[in-house]
C-alpha positions, 0 to 999 in steps of 0.5 A: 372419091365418090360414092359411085364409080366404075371398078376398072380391071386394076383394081379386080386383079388387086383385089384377086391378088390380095386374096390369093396372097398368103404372104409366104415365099414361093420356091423358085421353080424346078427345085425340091420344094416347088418341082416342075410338073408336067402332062404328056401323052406318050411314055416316048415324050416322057423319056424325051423330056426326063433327059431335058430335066436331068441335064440341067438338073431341075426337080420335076413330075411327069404324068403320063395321060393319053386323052389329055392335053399335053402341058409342058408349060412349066418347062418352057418358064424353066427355059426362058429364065432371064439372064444378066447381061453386061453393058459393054461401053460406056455412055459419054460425059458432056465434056468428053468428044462426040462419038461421031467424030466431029471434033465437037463435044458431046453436049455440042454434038450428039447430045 
């Protein structure tokens, strides 16, 4: 590469990133070692969102802060954790017959 170029946004956030690295393993969220935390501005909310947290058992802090914002962003990760899903039919051979019912084989047909 030559002496003069242009740094794109890929190479900065690389660069972020390696300096933010401490090459040790985060714990997942909502455990003892990494609770999730959370800002509210009534002891009302409070309540609401303990009951969430003790259903499904996550590690958690609330703060109570009438002039902030409230922040429950930690919360909605908690929720929105990805789930396996099974694959429920099988993608046909190129000998096996069409799917659509011509009567033709797949790799004639469809494929």
């Amino acid at each position: 590469m030559g002496k003069h170029y242009t740094q794109t946004n890929l190479q900065i956030d690389d660069r972020v990133s390696q300096r933010d690295f401490s090459g040790k393993r985060q714990a997942r969220l909502g455990t003892e070692k990494n609770p999730a935390s959370v800002t509210v501005q009534t002891e009302e909310r409070k309540a609401e969102l303990e009951k969430i947290f003790q259903e499904h058992e996550w590690a958690f802090s609330i703060a109570v802060n009438e002039e902030a914002v409230e922040d429950v962003s930690d919360l909605e990760l908690l929720k929105k954790i990805p789930t396996t899903t099974t694959v429920l039919e099988k993608t046909p051979g190129r000998n096996d017959p069409c799917s659509c019912g011509s009567g033709k084989k797949y790799k004639k047909c469809c494929g």
